[in-house]
N, C-alpha and C positions, 0 to 999 in steps of 0.2 A: 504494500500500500504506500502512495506518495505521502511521502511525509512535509505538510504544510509548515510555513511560518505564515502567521497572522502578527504584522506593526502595527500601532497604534502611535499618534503622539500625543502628547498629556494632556489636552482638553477635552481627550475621554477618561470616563472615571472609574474604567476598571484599571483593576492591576495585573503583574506578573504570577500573582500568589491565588489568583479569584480563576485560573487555569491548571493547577498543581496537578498532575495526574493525567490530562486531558491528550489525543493521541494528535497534537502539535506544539511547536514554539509559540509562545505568546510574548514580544517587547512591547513596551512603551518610550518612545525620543523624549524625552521631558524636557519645556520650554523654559523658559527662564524669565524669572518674576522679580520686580526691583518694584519697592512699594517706601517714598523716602531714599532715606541711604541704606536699608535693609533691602538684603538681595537672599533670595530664594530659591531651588532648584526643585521643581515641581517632581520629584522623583518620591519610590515609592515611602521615605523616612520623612516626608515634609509633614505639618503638624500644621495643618487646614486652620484652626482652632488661632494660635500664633499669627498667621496669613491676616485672616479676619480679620484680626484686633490690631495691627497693625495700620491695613485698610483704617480703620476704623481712627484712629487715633489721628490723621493725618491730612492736609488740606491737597497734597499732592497728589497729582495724577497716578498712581499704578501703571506699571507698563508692564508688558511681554515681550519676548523673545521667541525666535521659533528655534526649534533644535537646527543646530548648524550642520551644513553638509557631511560634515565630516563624520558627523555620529549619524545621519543613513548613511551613509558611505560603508562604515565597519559594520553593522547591523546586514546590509545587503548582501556585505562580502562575504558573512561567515556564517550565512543561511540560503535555502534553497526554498523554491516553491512560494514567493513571498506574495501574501497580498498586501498590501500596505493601506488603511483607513485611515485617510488622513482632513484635516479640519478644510472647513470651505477656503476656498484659493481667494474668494471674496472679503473675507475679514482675516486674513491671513497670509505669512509669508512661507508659511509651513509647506504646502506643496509646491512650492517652488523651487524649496531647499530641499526637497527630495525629489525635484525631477533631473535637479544639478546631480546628485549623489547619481539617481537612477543611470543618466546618461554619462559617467565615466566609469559606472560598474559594467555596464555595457560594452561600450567600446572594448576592455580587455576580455570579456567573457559575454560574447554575444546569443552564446547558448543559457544562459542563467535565463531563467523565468521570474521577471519581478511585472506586479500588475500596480500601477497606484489609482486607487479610485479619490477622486474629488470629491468627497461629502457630499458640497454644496450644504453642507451641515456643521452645526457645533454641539456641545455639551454631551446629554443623555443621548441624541443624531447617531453621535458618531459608536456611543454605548451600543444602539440599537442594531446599526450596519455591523458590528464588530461582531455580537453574538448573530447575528443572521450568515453569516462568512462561518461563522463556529456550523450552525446547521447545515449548510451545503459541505461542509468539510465532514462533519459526521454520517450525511446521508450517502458517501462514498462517489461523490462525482468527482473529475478528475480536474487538472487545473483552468483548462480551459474553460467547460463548462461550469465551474465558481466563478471564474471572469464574468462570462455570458449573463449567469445567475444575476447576482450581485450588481452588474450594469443594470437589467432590467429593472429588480427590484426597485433601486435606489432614489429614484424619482416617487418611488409611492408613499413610502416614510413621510414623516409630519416631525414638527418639532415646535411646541407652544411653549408658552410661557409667563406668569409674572413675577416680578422683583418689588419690591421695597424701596431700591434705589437705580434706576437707572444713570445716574453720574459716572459712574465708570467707562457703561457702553459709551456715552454721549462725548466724553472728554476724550476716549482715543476714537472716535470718530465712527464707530461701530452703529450707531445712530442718528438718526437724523437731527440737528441741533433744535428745528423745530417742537420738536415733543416739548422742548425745555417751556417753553412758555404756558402747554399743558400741565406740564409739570409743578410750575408754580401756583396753580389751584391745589388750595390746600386737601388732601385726603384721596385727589384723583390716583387710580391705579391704572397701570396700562396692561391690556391682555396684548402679546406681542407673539411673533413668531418665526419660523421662517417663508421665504415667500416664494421657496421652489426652485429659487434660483440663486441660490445661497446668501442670499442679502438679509437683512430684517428687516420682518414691516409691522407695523400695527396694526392689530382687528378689531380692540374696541377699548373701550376706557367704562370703569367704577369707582364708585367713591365708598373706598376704603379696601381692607382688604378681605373680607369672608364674603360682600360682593364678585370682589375682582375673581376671587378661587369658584366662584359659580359662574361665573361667564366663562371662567375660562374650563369649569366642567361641560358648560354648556357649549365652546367651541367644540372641542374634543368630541363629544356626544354626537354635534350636527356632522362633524368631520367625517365618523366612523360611520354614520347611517347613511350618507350618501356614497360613499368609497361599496358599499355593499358586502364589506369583508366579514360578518357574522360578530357575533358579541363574544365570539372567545379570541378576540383580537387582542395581542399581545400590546401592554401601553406600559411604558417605563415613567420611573419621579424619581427625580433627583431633588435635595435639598441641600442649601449651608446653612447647616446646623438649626432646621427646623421641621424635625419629624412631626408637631403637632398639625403645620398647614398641611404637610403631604398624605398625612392620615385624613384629615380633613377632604382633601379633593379627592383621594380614593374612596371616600364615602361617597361624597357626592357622584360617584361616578358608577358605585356598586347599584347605589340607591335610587336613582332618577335614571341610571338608564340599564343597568342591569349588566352589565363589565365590570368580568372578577378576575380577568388574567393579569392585576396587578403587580408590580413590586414597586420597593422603594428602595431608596439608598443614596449616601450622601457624596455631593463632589469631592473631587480631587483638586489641586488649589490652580489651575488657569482657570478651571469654568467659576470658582469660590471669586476669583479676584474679577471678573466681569460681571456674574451675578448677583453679589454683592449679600452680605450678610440675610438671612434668611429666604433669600430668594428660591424660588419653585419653579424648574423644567421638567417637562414633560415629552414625551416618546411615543411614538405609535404609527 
């Protein structure tokens, strides 16, 4: 049986450890997080929790790094069969810095099989592609047809959202500066997403947030019923460090529309330092 690697870089939130036993390689390229003068390596020992509060403390901007060439470079060289899910090329320099690695792994080993798929996604996105790439690698298809797979799929996926603070998207430019003025109404929440084409856009605004978490049950909800894909449709949540809103919208989600293929689970610190302290993404 061909033995896969599946890459990831760190604006997904699984790990190397959430694969232990599984019949392929699992990496993650971890991007690099400067918040202040405190600098960060988004790899698997970072401490989310620290990240935050940092955030948190501070009138500066947050910034990212993408992993540098060099680290796909070695990642490419010393594995086979690779798929690589990597963050939209849209809010990111990340697949760029691995189509550089890709094409000088190439040139000297033109027979190596490396596939990189564009997202056109972030956060939980790239969570979701990563374990769907695990399914086609279990269901015994061969590399080619995980490409094929995975190409199709990848436009069907969804990726919602609300935040608490959108200042981070908006300051490195991930958002449109207009929101800000929405913004300044006190207690407006925005439901946000992606918009298919690896951009964000906005779908709707509430004022507050146990609002905003039912609008944004109720995108998700209209999303799934028109897509026709049956209610045991697999939907991912992600949070930083707020299991009570993601228990919350998985209720609303179990309860009003009857979807129980959920899980939850918390970021890892790029998606922590853009969606900002308590913030809720969503998968599906």
């Amino acid at each position: 049986m061909t033995k896969f690697t599946i890459i990831a870089d760190s604006c997904c939130n699984l790990y190397e450890r959430d694969f232990r036993g599984a019949g392929f390689n699992f990496f993650v390229a971890p991007l690099q997080l400067t918040v202040g003068e405190k600098h960060f390596e988004d790899n698997q020992d970072l401490n989310t929790r620290e990240l935050v509060d940092a955030i948190n403390s501070t009138k500066q901007c947050p910034k990212s790094a993408c992993p540098s060439v060099e680290t796909f470079k070695q990642l490419f060289e010393k594995n086979d069969n690779i798929i690589a899910v990597l963050l939209s090329s849209k809010l990111s320099g990340t697949y760029q810095s691995a189509l550089a690695a890709y094409n000088e792994v190439i040139e000297k080993s033109p027979k190596k099989k490396i596939f990189l798929l564009d997202s056109l996604s972030a956060c939980t996105g790239l969570d979701f592609l990563v374990l769907k790439v695990r399914e086609l690698i279990e269901s015994g298809f061969n590399f080619e047809e995980v490409v094929s797979k995975i190409k199709d799929f990848r436009p069907s996926h969804r990726v919602r959202f609300l935040l608490y603070d959108l200042g981070n998207l908006i300051k490195n430019g991930r958002l449109n500066k207009i929101v800000g003025k929405i913004l300044g109404t006190a207690g407006i929440k925005l439901v946000c997403g992606d918009d298919g084409n690896g951009e964000i856009k906005k779908y709707g605004m509430s004022l507050g947030i146990r609002r905003g978490l039912s609008a944004l049950a109720d995108l998700i909800g209209s999303d799934i019923k028109k897509d026709n894909r049956g209610l045991d449709r697999k939907i991912m949540i992600s949070h930083v460090h707020n299991v009570q809103d993601a228990e919350f919208l998985s209720n609303l989600l179990k309860t009003k529309y009857n979807l129980t293929n959920i899980s939850i689970s918390p970021m890892r610190g790029t998606s922590c330092l853009y969606a900002a302290d308590k913030g809720i993404v969503a998968a599906y």
